[in-house]
ROGUTI-789185 format. One record per atom (N, C-alpha, C): x, y, z; residue in one letter. Coordinates in pm, whole numbers, padded with zeros to 5 digits, always signed. Each point is the difference from the previous one (the first is absolute). Layout:
# residues N
XYZa/...
//
This chain:
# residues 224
+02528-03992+02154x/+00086+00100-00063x/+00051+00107+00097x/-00076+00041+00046x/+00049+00093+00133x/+00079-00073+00071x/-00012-00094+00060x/+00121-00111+00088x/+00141+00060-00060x/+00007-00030-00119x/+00112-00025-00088x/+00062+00144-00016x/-00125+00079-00018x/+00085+00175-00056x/+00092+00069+00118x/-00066-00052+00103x/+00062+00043+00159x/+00101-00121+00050x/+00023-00141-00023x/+00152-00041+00042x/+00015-00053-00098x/-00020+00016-00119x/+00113-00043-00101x/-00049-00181-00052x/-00046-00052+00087x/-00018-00125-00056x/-00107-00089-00072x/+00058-00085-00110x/-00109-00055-00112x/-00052-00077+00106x/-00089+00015+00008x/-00134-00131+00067x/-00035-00105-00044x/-00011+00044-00181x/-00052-00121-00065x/+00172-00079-00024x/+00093+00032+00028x/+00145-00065-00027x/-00015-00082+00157x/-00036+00031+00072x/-00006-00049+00135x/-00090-00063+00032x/-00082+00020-00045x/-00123-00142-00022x/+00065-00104-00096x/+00034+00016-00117x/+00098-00130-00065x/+00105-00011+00096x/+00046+00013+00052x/+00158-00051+00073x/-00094-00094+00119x/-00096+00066+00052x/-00042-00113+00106x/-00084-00100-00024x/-00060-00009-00152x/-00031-00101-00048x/+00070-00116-00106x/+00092+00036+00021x/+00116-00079-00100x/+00099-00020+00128x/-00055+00010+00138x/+00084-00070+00083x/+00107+00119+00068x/+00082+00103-00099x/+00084+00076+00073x/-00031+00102+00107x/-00112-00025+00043x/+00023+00119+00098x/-00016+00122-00020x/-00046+00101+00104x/-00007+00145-00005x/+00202+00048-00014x/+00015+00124-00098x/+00152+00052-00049x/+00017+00094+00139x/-00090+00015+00092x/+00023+00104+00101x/-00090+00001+00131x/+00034+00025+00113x/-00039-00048+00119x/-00077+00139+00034x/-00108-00010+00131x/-00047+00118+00016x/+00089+00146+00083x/+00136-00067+00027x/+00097+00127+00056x/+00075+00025-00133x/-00039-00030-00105x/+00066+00063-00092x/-00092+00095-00099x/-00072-00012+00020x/-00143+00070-00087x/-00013+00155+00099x/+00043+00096-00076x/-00018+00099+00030x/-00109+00114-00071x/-00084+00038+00058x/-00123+00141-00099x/+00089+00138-00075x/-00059+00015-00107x/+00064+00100-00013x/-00072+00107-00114x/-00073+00124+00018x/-00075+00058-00035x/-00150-00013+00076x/-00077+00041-00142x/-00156-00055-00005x/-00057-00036-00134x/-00057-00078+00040x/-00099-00025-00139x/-00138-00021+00000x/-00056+00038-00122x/-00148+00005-00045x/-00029-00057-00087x/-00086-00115+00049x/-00073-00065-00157x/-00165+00035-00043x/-00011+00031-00129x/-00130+00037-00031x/-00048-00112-00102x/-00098-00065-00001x/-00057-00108-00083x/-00082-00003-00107x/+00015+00028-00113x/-00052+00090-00056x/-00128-00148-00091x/-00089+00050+00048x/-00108-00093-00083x/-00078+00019-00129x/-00033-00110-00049x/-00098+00068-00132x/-00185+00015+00086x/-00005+00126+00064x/-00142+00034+00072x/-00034+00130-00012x/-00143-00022+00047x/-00030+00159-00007x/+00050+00096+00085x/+00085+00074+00061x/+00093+00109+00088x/-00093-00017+00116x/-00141+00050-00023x/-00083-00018+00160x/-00118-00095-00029x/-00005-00089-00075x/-00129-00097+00052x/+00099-00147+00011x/+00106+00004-00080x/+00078-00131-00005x/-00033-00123-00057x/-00108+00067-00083x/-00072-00071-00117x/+00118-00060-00100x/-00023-00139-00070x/+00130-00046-00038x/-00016+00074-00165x/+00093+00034-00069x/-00007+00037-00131x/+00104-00030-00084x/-00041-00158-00047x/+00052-00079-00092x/+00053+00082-00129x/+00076-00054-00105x/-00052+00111-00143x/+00172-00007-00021x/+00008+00077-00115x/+00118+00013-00055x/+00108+00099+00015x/+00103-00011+00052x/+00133+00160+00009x/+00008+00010-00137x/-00044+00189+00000x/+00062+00058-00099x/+00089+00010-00055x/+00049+00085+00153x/+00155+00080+00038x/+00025-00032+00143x/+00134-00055-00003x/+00030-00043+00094x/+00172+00080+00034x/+00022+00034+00130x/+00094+00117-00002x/+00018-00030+00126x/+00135-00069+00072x/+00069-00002+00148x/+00052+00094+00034x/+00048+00069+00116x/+00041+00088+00036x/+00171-00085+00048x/+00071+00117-00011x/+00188-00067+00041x/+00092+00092+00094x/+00088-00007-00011x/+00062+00076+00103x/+00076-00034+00116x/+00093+00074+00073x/+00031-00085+00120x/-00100-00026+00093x/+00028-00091+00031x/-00096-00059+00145x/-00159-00062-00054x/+00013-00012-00124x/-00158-00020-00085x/+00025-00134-00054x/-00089-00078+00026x/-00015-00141-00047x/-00138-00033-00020x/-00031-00105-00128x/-00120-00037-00056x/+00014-00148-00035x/-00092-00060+00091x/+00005-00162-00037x/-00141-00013-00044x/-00008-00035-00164x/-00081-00018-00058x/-00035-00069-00166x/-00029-00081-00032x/-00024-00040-00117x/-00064+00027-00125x/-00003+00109+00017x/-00161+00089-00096x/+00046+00071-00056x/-00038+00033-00134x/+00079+00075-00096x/-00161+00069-00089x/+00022+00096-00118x/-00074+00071-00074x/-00029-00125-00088x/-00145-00012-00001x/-00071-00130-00071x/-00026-00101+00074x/+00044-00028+00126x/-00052-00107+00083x/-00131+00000+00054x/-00083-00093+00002x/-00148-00021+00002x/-00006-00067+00155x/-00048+00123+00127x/-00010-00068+00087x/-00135-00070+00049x/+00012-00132+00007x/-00092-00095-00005x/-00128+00008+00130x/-00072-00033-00016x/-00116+00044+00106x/-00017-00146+00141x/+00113-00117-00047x/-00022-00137+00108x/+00063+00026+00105x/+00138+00078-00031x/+00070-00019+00133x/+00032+00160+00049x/+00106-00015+00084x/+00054+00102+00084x/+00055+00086-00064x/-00092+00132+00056x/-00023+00163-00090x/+00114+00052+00020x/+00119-00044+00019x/+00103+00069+00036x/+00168+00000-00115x/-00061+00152-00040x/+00101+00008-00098x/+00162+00037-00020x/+00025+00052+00143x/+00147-00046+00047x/+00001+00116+00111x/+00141+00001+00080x/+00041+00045+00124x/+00095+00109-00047x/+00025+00090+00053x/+00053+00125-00008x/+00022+00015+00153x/+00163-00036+00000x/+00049+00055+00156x/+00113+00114-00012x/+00022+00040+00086x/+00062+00106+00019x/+00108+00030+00122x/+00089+00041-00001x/+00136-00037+00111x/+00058+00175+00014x/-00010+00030+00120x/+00070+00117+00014x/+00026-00032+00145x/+00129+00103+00014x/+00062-00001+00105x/-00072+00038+00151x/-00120+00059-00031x/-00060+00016+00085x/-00161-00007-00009x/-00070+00053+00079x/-00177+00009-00083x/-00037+00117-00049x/+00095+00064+00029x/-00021+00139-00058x/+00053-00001-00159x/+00084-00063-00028x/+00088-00029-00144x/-00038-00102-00048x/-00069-00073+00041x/-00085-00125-00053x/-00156+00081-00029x/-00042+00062+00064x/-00136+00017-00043x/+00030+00107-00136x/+00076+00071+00000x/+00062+00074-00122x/-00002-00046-00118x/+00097-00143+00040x/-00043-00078-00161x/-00078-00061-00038x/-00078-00018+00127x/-00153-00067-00056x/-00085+00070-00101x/+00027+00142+00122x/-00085+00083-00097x/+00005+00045-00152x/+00162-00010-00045x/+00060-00008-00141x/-00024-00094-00060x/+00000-00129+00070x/-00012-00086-00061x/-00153-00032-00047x/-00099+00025+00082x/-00110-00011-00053x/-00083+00109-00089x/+00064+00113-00011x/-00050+00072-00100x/+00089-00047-00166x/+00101-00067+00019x/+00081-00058-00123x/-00118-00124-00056x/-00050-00094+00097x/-00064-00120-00016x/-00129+00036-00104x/+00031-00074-00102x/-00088+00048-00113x/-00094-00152-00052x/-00120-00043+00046x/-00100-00109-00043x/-00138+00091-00070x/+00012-00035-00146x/-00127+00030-00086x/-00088-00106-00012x/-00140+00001-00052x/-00090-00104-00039x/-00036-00059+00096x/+00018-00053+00139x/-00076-00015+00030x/+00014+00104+00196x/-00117-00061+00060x/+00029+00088+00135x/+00119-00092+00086x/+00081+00074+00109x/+00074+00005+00063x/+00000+00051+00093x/+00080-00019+00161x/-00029+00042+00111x/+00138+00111+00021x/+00051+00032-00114x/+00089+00140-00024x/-00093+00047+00105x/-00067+00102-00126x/-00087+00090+00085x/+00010+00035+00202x/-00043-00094+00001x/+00021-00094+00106x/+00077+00098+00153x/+00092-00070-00082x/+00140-00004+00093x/+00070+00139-00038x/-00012+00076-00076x/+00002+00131-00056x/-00057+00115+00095x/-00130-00061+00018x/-00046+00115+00112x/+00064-00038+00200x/+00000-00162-00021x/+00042-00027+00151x/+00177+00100+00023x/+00066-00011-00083x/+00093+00029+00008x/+00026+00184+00039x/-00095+00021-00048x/-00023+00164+00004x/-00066+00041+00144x/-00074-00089+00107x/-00059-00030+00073x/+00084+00056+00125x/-00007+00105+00103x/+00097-00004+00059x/-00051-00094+00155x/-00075-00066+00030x/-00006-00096+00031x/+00069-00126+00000x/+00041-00007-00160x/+00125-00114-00070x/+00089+00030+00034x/+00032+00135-00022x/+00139+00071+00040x/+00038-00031+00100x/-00084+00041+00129x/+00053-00020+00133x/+00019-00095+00048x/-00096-00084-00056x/+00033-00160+00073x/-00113-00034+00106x/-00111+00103-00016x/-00142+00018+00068x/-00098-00086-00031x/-00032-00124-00013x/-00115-00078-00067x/+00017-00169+00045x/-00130-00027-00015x/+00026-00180+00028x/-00066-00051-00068x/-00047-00138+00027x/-00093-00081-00100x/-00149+00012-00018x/-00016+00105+00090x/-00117+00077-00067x/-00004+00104-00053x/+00102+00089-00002x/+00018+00126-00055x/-00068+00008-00192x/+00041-00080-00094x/-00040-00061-00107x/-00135+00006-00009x/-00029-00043+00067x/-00193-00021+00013x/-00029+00097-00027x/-00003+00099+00109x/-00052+00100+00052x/+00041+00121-00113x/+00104+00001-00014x/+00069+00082-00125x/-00070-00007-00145x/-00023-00152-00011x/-00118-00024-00161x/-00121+00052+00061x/-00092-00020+00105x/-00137+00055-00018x/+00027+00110+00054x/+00077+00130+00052x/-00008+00106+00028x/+00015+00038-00184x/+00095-00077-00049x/-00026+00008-00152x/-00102+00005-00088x/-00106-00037+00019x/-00101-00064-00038x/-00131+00072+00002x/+00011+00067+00132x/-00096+00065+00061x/+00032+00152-00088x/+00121+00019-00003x/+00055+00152-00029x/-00081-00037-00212x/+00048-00104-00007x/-00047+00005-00202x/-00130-00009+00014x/-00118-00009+00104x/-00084-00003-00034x/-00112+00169+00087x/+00113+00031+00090x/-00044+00165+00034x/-00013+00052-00086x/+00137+00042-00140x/+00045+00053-00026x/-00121+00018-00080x/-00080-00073-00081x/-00097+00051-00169x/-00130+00071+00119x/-00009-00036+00145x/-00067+00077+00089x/+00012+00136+00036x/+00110+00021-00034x/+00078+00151+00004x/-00024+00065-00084x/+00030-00062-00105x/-00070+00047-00131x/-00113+00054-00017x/-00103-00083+00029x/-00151+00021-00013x/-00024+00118+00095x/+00046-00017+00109x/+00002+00113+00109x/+00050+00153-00045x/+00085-00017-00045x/+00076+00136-00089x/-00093+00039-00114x/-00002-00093-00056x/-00095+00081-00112x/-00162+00057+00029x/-00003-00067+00090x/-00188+00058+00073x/+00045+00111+00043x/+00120+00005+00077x/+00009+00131+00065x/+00093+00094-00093x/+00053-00025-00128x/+00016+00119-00126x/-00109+00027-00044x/-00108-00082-00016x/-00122+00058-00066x/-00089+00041+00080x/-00010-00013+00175x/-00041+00098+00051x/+00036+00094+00033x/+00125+00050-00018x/+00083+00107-00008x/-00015+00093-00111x/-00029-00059-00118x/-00018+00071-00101x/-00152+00024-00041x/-00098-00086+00036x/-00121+00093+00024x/-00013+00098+00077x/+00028-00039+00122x/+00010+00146+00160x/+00068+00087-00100x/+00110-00032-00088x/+00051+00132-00057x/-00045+00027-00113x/-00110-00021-00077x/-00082+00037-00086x/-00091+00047+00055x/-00061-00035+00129x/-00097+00059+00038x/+00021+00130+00045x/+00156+00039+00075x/+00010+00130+00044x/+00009+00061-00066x/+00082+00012-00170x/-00021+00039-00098x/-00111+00056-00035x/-00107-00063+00002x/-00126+00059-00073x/-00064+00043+00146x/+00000+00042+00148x/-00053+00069+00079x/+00098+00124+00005x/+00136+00018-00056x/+00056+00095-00055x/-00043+00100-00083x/-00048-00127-00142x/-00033+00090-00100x/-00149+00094+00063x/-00070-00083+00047x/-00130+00043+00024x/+00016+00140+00140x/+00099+00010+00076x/+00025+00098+00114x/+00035+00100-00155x/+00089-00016-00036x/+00034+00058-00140x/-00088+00072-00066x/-00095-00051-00070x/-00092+00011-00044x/-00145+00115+00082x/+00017-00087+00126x/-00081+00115+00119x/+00028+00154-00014x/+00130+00013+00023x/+00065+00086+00007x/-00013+00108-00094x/+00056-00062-00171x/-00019+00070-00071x/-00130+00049-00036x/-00084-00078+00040x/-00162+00039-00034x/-00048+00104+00108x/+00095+00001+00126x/-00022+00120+00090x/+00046+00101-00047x/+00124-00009-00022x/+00032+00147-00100x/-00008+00056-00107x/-00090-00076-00055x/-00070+00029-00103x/-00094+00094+00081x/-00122-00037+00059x/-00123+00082+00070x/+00078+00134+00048x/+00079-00057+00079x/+00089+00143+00062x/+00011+00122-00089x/+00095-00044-00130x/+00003+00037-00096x/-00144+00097-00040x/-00102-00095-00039x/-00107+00072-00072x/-00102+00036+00114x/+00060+00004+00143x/-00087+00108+00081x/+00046+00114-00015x/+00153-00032-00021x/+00059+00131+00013x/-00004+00095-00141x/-00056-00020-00072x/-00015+00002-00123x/-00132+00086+00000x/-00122-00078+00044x/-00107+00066+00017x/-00051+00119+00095x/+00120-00026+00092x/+00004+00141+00097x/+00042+00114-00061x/+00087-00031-00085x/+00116+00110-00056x/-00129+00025-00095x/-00051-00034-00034x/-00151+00008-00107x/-00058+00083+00059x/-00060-00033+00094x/-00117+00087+00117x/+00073+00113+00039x/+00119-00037+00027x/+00073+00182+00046x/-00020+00087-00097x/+00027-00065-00105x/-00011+00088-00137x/-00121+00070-00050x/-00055-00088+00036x/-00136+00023-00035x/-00063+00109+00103x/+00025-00001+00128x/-00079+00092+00118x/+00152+00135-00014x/+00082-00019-00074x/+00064+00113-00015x/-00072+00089-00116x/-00015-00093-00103x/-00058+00113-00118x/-00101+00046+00045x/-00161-00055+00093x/-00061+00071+00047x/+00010+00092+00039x/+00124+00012+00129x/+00055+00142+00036x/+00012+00085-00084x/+00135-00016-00070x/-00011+00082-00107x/-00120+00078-00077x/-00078-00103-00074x/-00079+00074-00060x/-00135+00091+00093x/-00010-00028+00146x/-00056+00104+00036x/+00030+00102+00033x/+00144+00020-00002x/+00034+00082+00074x/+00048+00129-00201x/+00036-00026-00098x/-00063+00025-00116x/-00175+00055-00016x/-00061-00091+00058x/-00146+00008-00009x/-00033+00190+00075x/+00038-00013+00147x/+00032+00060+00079x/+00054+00189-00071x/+00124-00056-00085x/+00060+00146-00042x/-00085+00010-00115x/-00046-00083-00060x/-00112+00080-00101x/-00124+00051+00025x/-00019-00056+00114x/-00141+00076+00062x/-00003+00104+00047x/
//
């Protein structure tokens, strides 16, 4: 399909012409490129284990547009069978350049609508977003390496978790605990000024008290 989106010519018309004897319709100085194209293969699998997942289309929904093509046989209610080849059709894409081709991929695959069972949408959804994809940065191992850096990250992640929450709930004891060495400095405190309080209390007592003595001797004194 890509052959075809970039010079124009049926393949499978050109495979019958040279088996019915006539010949290729065009020589290789006449075959000229023109654009780019992208084909994405869209399977009935799991997005990252590639586990096959037979089962029934719900909803089934192609994406259209210029430069958007879908070769596929599958419709809403078709039961894809678990014997043969998981592959539920091709979605290519033709733009004038790779910059305008990856554009409509990217339209085009957020349009691409498969319910009921799994699909490698998903898939090709995130490669596309990839600026790795973008650039044109990757080879035949890039894929690999991309699923178990995948892999590794879904199974950090409930590790993060566990990690976070040990350290909210040791966060929030340390902060219950300063709380109550608060209350208790708190508590110190007020129980100091309390004493303060009732020393000062009992002095003001004793002054009082070694004052009226004065007094009354000095009374004692003028009556004598």
């Amino acid at each position: 399909p890509v052959t075809e989106a970039i010079t124009g010519i049926d393949l499978v018309h050109e495979q019958m012409r040279v088996a019915s004897g006539a010949g290729l319709s065009a020589t290789q100085e006449q075959i000229s490129f023109n654009g780019h194209a992208i084909e994405c293969r869209i399977n009935a699998e799991d997005p990252r284990t590639f586990m096959p997942s037979p089962g029934t289309i719900s909803h089934y929904h192609t994406p259209g547009g210029l430069g958007v093509r879908v070769d596929s046989g599958v419709y809403a209610g078709y039961a894809i069978p678990p014997y043969y080849d998981s592959l539920i059709g091709k979605l290519i894409v033709h733009g004038r350049n790779r910059v305008e081709c990856m554009m409509r991929l990217r339209r085009a695959l957020g349009e691409f609508v498969i319910d009921g069972i799994s699909s490698t949408l998903p898939l090709f959804q995130d490669l596309v977003e990839n600026p790795d994809i973008a650039n044109g940065d990757y080879d035949i191992h890039w894929l690999e390496k991309y699923l178990a850096r995948q892999a590794e990250d879904a199974l950090e992640e409930p590790r993060h978790r566990v990690r976070d929450q040990h350290a909210g709930e040791h966060e929030a004891v340390t902060r219950i605990g300063l709380d109550l060495v608060d209350l208790g400095l708190e508590a110190k405190v007020r129980r100091g000024a309390g004493r303060l309080v009732h020393l000062a209390h009992l002095e003001l007592d004793q002054a009082g008290e070694v004052g009226k003595q004065v007094r009354d001797r000095r009374v004692h004194r003028q009556l004598g």
